[in-house]
N, C-alpha and C positions, 0 to 999 in steps of 0.2 A: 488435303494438305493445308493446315494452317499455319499460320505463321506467329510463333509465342513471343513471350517475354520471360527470359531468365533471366536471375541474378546470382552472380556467384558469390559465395563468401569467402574471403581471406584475400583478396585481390584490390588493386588502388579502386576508388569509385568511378574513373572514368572507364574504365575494361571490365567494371562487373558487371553491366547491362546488356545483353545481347539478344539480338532477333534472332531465333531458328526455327527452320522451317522441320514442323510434328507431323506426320501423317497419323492419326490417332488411332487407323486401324490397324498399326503396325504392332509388335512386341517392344515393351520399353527399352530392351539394350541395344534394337537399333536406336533409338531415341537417345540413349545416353553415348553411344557409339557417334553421334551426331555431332551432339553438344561439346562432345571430347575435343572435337574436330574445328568445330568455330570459335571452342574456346584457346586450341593446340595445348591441352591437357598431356600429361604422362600418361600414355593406354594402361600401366600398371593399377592410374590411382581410380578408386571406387568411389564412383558419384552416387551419392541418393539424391531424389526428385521431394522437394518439400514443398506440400502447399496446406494454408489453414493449419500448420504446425503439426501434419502425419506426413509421416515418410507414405512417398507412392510405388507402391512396388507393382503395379498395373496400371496400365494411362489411361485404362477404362475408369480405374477411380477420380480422374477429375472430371468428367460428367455429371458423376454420382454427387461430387463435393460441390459443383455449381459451380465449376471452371468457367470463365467468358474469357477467350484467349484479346477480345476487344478493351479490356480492361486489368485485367488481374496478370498475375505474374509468378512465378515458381524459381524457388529458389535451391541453388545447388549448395548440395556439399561435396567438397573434392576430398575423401583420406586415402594414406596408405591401406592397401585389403589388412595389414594384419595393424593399424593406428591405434588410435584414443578410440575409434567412435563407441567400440564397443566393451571400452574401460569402466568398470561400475564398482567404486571403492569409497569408502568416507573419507580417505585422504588423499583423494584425485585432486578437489579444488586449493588443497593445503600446496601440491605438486606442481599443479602448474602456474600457482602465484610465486612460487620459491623459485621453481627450476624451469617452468617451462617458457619463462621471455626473458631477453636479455631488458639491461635499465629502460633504453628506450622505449620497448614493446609493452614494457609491464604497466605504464603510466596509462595505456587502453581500458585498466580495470579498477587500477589504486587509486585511480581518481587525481592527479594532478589539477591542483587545481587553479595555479597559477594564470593570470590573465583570462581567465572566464568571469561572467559575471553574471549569473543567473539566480535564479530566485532562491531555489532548496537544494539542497545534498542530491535529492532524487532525480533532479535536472541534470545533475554535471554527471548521472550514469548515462541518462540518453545523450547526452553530447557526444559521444562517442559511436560513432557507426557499427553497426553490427559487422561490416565488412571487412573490418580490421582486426577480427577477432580471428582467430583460426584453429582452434578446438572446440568441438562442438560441444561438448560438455560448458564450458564454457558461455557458450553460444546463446545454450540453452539455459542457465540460468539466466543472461539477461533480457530472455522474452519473458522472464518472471515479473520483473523490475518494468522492462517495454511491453505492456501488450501488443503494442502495433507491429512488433515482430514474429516472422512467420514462424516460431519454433516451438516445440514441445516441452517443456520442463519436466526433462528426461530425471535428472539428479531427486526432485521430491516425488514424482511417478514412484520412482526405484525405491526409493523410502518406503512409502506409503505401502505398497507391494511387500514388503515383510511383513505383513501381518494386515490379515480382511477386517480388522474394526481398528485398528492403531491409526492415527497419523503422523506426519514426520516428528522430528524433531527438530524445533526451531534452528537448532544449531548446525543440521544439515543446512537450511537452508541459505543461510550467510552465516558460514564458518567465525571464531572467534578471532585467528590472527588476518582475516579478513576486515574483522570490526576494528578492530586495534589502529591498524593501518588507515584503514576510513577516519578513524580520529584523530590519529596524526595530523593527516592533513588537513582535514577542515580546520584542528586547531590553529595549523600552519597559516591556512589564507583566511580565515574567518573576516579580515578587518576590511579585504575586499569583496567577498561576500556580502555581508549584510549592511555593509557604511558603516559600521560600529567599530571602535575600539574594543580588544577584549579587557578593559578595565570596562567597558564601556557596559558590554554585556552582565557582567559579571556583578555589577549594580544594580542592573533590573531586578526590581524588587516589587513585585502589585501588593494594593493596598493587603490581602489576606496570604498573601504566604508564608508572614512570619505567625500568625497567629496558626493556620495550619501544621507548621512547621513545630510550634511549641506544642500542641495537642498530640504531635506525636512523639517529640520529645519527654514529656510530660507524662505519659502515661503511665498505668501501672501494670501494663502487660507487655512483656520482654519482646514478643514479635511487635509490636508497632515500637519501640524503643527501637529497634532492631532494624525497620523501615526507615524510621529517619536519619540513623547513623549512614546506610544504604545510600539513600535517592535523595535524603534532603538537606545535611548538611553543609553541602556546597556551594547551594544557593539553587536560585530559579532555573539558570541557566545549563548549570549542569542538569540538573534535574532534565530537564527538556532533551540536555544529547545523550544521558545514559538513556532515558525511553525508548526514544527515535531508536536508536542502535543496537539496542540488545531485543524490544519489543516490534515497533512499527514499522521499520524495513522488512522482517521476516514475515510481519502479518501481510502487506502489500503482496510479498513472490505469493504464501501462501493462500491469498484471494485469488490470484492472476491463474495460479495450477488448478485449483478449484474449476474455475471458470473454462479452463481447457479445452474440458470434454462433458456433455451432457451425463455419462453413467458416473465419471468422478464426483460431477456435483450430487448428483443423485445419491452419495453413497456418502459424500464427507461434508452436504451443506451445512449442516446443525451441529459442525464441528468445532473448534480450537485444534492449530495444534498443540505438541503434547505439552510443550516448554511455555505453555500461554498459561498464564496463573494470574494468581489474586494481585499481585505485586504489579503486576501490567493494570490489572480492574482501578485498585488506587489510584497509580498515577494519575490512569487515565481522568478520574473524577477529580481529581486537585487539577487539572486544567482546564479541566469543564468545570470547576468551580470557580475558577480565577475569570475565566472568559465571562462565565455568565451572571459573578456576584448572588454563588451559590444558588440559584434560584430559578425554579419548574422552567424548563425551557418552553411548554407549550402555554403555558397561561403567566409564565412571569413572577409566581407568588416567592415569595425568598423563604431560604428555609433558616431558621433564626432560632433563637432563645427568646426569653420573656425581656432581656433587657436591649431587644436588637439588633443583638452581635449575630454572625453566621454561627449556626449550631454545628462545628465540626463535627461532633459526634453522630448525630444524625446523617449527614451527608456522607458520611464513612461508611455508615452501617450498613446492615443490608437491607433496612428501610428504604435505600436507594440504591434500585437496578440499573444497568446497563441495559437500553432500550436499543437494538440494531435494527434501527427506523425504515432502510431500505425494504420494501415491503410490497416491494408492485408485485412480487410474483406471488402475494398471499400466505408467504410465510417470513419467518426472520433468517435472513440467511448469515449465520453466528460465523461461518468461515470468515464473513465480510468484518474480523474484528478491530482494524485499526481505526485508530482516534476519532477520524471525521463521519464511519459511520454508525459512531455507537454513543447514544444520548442517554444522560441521567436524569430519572422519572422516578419520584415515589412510585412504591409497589404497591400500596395502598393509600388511603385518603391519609392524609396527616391531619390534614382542619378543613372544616364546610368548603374551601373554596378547590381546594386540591386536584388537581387533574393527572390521573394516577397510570400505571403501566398497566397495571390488571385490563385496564377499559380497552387497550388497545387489544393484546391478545386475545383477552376471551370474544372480542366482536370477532375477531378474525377467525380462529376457533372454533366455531358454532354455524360458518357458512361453509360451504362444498363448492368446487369446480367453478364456475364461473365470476360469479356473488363471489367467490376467496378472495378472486384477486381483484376485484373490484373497491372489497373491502381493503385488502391491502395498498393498492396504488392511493386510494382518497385517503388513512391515515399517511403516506408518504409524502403527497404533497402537503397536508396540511402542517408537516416538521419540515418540509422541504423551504415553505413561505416565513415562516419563522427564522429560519437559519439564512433566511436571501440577507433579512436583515442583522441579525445576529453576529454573524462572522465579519459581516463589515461594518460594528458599532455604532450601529441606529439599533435605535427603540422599535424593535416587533412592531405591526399596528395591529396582530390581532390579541394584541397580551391588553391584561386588565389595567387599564390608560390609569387607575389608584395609584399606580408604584412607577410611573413614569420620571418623576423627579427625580428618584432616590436613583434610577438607573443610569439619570443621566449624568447624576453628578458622578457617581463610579465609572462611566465609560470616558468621561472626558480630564480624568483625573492622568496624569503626565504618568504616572510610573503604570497604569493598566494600560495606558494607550500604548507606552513600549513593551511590557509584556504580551498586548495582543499582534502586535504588530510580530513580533520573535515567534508566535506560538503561528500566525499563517505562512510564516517566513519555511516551518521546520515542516507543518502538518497539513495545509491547505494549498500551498502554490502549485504541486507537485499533484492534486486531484485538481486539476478544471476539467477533464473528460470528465469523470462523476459526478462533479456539480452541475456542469453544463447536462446532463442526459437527466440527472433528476432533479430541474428544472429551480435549481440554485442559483441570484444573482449573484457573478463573478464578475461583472463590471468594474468594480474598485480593487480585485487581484491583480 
């Protein structure tokens, strides 16, 4: 007989934590039969046992998952036998934002964000206790969002499940009047959010994004006329929340369901999902161009024209990849595609000094099994040490000390310093787990 730790979901947080006493060599429904009891449950409603985000239908499998009843803890779901839990529809999450809480309840999900004052959008989802959620569909979308919560990301599972080489679609994953609403209202509090007025924002201009912005106004090719009509006319700042919202939020759930389960990753590491396109690729590299004053993040060389200026062109093209640097496990895991882990690398030499993508894969590439990941972790920290300084605007010290002025005067210029300051505000504050594990100074976050 041990004595566990449960916590139930849908209850205030002082009554969701309970001691019950498990005999483990018992059948789980006296177990749940138990739990019913110390919690004074409806015997009607159907509890599953969750722990490491699987439903436990034997209590012999928490041995198996590395149960320590001294530490760890299993959490309950309480539904009707005939509820939600086993509701599986593309307009379940549409449903229960519409119809399934009254005003009060619904503020758990749309993000009210009144009197909070946290760092990023992504923050004011975990402000909210999973405990206060009471659909598990629900639930489990924001273990997408939280890893630290025990639950499965049943909604992109079911997705991905239509089909053995498809992945979701972005738009499963955070529905469209789902986004709407997240805009509402950050536009609503923005001004408590960030200390900024929204005139305020709305000004942020860095020194390259009107020159960016004419290169693709300017063009003579109707899709990039067509890109800046999109993402860039409105300015920096839009720019930054149409991404975040339609791109970045969906890529975080869709790392997090990745990361799930060892055979999901196995099957969808080297993936995108399906709604991830070229239009996310750009942006993403106009903010890595604005952060880094266009230029090789591991050696510092700027990528320019003959008189200077940033060579738009070049930095568009596909002379520059998206490098997804995370790489300790010896390969690139492409699931992992939002902003802070995916860095812009010539694909080849551009001039004698060039420090290009190619070097990294093919080293990685050409070793097996052990040597893989070895080679992977050493090119990881070496963007890892780069980017300690990078994201909090110091000058690299292992980049080529020649181009050290020219850096400094772009990092300390008033309208990059509030462009970088917006761009950690939306895309860095909201990773310190990942900076912190792949060994990023976040001291100044």
């Amino acid at each position: 007989m041990k004595n566990v730790k449960f916590r139930l979901v849908g209850v205030p947080p002082d009554v969701a934590g309970q001691l019950v006493d498990i005999d483990f060599d018992q059948d789980i429904e006296s177990a749940k039969s138990e739990v019913k009891r110390i919690y004074e449950l409806n015997p009607i409603l159907d509890v599953q046992f969750i722990f490491k985000g699987k439903v436990i239908t034997e209590l012999s499998q928490l041995k198996k998952r590395g149960f320590n009843p001294k530490k760890d803890m299993i959490t309950i779901m309480a539904t009707q036998s005939a509820g939600a839990y086993n509701i599986r529809n593309r307009d379940l999450l549409n449903h229960i934002i519409s119809e399934g809480y009254d005003q009060k309840g619904r503020k758990t999900f749309l993000l009210a964000f009144r009197g909070i004052e946290l760092n990023s959008p992504l923050e004011i989802l975990k402000k909210f206790g999973i405990e206060e959620i009471q659909n598990y569909e629900l639930a489990t979308l924001l273990r997408g969002i939280d890893p630290t919560l025990q639950f499965s990301l049943s909604i992109a599972d079911h997705y991905s499940k239509l089909s053995k080489s498809k992945t979701p679609d972005g738009r499963v994953l955070l529905e469209q009047n789902l986004i709407n609403d997240f805009k509402a209202d950050l536009l609503e509090n923005i001004e408590s959010l960030t200390k900024k007025s929204p005139q305020e924002l709305q000004s942020i201009s860095p020194q390259a994004f009107n020159g960016i912005k004419n290169y693709f106004e300017n063009s003579i090719y109707k899709k990039n006329k067509d890109f800046a009509e999109k993402y860039l006319k409105g300015g920096f700042f839009n720019m930054l929340l149409t991404y975040y919202l339609k791109y970045e939020l969906p890529t975080q759930i869709w790392a997090s369901f990745v990361e799930s389960d060892p055979s999901i990753k196995n099957k969808f590491r080297d993936k995108y999902f399906q709604t991830w396109d070229t239009d996310a690729k750009k942006l993403q590299k106009i903010i890595w161009g604005v952060l880094l004053d266009f230029r090789n993040p591991y050696d510092g060389e700027r990528i320019q024209d003959k008189d200077g200026n940033p060579d738009f062109r070049t930095w568009m093209s596909g002379k520059i990849e998206l490098h997804h640097w995370l790489t300790a496990e010896g390969v690139e895991n492409k699931y992992k595609c939002f902003f802070l882990a995916s860095l812009p690398l010539p694909k080849r030499k551009i001039s004698d000094s060039s420090f290009f993508h190619n070097k990294v894969t093919k080293s990685i590439s050409l070793l097996k099994g052990d040597a893989k990941i070895r080679e992977g972790k050493f090119w990881q920290d070496e963007f890892a040490v780069r980017l300690s300084d990078l994201l909090t605007g110091i000058f690299p010290s292992d980049w080529n000390q020649n181009f050290k002025d020219d850096f400094d005067d772009y990092r300390i210029n008033p309208q990059n310093i509030d462009a970088r300051e917006l761009i950690s505000w939306f895309f860095l504050s909201s990773q310190k787990d990942l900076m912190r594990k792949a060994g990023i100074n976040i001291q100044l976050f």
